[in-house]
C-alpha positions in Angstrom: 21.8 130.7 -27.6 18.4 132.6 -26.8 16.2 130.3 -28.5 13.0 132.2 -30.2 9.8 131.4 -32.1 7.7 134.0 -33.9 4.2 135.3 -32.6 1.4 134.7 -34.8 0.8 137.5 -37.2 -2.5 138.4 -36.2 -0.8 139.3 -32.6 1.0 141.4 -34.5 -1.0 143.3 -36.5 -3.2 143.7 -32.9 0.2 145.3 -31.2 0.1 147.8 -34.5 -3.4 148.5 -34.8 -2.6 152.2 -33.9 0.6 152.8 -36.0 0.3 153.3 -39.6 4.6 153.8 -40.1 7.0 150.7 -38.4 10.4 150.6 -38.6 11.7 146.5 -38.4 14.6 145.6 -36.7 16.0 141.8 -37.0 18.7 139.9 -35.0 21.7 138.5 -36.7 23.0 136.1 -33.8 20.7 134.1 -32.1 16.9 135.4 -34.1 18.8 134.0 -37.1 19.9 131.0 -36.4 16.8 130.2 -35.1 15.6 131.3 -38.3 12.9 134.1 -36.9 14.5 137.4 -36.9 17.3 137.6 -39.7 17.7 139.0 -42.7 15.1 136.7 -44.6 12.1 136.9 -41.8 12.9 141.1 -41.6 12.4 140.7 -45.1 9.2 138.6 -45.4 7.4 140.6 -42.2 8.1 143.6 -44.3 6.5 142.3 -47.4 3.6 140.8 -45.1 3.0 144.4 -43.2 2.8 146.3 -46.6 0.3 143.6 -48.1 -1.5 144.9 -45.0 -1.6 148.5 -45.6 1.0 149.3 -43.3 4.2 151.5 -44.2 7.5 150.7 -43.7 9.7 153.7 -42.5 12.9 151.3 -42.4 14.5 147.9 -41.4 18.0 146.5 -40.5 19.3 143.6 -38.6 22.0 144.3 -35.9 24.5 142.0 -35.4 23.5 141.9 -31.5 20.5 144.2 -30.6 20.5 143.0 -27.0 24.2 144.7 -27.3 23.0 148.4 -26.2 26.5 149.7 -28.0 25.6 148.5 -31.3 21.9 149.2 -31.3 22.9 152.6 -30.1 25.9 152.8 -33.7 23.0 151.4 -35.7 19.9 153.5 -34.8 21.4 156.6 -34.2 24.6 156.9 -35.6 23.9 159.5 -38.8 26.1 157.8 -41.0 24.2 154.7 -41.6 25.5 151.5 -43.6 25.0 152.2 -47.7 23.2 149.2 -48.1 20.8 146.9 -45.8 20.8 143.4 -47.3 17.1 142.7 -45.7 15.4 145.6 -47.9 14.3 144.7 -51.1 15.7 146.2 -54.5 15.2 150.3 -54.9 14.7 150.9 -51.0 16.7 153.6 -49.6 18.9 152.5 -46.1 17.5 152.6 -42.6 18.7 154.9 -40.7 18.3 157.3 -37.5 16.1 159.6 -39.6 14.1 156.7 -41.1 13.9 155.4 -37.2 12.1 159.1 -36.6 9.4 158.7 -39.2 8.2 155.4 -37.5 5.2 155.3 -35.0 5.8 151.9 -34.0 9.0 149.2 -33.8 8.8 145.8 -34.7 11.2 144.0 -33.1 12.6 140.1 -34.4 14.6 139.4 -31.5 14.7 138.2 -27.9 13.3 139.9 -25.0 16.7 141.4 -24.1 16.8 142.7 -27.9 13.2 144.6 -28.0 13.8 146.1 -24.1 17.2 147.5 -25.5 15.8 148.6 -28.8 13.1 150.5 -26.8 15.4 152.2 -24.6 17.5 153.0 -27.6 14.7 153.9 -30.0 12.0 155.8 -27.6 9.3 154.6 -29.6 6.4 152.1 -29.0 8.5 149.2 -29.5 6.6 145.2 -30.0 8.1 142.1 -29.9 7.4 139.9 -32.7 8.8 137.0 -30.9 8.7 135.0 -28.1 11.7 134.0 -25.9 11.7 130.2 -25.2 15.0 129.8 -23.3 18.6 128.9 -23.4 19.3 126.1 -25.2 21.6 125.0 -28.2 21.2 123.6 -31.6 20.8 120.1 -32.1 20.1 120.7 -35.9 18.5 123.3 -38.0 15.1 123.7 -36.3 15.6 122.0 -33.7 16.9 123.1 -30.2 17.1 121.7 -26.8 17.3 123.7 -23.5 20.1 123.8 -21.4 20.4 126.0 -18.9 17.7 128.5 -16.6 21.1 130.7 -15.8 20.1 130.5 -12.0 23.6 132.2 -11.0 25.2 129.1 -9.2 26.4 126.4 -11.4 26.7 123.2 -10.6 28.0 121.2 -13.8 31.3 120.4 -12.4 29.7 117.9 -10.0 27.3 116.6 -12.5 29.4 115.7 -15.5 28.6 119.2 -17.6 24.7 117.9 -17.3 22.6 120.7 -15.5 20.0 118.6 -13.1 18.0 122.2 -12.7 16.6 122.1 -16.7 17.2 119.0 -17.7 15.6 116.8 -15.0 11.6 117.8 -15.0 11.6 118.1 -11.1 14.8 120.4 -11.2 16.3 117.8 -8.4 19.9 119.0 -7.2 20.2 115.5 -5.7 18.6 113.0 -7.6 17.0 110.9 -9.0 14.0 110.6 -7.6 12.9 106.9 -8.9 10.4 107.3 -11.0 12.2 107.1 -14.0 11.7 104.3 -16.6 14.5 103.0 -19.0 16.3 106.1 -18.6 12.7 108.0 -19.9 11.4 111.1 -17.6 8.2 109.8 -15.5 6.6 113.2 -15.9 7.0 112.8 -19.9 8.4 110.1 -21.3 9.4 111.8 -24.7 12.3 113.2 -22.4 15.1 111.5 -21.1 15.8 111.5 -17.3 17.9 113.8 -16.4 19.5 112.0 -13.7 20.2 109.3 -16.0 22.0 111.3 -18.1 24.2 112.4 -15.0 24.9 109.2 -14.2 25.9 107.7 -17.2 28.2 110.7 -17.8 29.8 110.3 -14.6 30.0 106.7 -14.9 31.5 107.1 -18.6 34.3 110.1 -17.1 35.4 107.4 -13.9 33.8 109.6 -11.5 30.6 108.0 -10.6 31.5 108.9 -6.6 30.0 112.4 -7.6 27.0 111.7 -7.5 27.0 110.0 -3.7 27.3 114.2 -3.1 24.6 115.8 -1.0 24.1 119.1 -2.7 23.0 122.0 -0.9 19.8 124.0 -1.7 20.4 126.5 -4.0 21.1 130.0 -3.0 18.6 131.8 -5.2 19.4 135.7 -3.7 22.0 135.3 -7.1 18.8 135.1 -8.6 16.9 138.2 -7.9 15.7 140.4 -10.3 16.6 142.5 -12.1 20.2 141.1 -12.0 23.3 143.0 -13.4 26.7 142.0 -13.8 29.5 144.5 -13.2 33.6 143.5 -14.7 36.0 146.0 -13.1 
């Protein structure tokens, strides 16, 4: 999951200085369970950008709006769902002819959601979050990260622990000895990753992994812009 966290409101209102219409678009996946871009947070930016003179030309959530398909059905497909739960009572639907009134778009949603809403939408489109990485959900509110998607996984030699985010040094072949009771010497709040590893391994009866000299990374997967093509 992309984990988010919103932008303060006063960047906000700076990215729509110029734009007196917005039209709001919220994430239902990832935004939402992070609680910053669903149906509730569309709902309460709304409310906040018309306490501040703004108007609002529309708002939905989409499902996935880093899915270029459905932002595409949502914002330009005429025939519009009948109701959007995140508008308040007695507010007609968005739609594509809402999306037209707009100056601006504010988007609740990861990086990948306001570059594909802008594409989409061909408007000035914002982000009213910021993309803090891949992580998952350790309990409402709190997330931890995971994985820095670097194109060559190595989790099969490691125990399913990733040395390149969760060990502060991003050490292939660790651990380095400077850890203290299993703590991280660069912050102590974190467990080593290393320690993790080995304690995994240890736990599955395959400790022998981690005699394994690892090879340097080959980052060319890791040039960007990087696409993926399925044939």
């Amino acid at each position: 999951m992309i984990i988010t966290e919103k932008k303060k409101k006063e960047q906000i209102l700076e990215y729509l200085k110029d734009a007196k219409s917005v039209f709001l678009v919220g994430c239902g996946r990832c935004a939402t369970s992070c609680e910053t871009g669903g149906e509730k947070q569309v709902a309460e930016m709304l409310e906040f950008l018309l306490r501040k003179g703004k108007k609002i030309a529309g708002s939905i959530v989409i499902e996935a709006p880093c899915d270029e398909r459905l932002a595409v059905k949502e914002l330009k497909n005429q025939n519009s769902p009948p109701e959007a739960p995140c508008l308040p009572a007695g507010r007609d639907p968005p739609s594509a002819e809402k999306l037209k009134t707009a100056e601006a778009v504010l988007v609740l949603a990861c990086g990948a959601g306001v570059q594909v809403v802008s594409d989409v939408s061909e408007k000035p489109t914002h982000p009213a979050l910021d993309s803090m990485f891949l992580g998952k959900t350790k309990r409402l509110g709190k997330f931890a990260e995971l994985c820095i998607m670097c194109g060559d996984c190595v989790l099969d030699d490691t125990g399913g622990i990733c040395p390149v985010s969760r060990c502060s040094k991003g050490l292939l072949n660790g651990p380095c000895g400077g850890s203290h009771k299993g703590k991280c010497e660069v912050d102590p709040a974190y467990d080593c990753g290393w320690y993790l590893i080995f304690e995994r391994l240890n736990k599955l009866g395959k400790e022998d992994k981690i005699k394994q000299i690892r090879t340097p990374k080959d980052y060319s997967r890791v040039i960007r812009p990087r696409k993926l093509e399925i044939r």
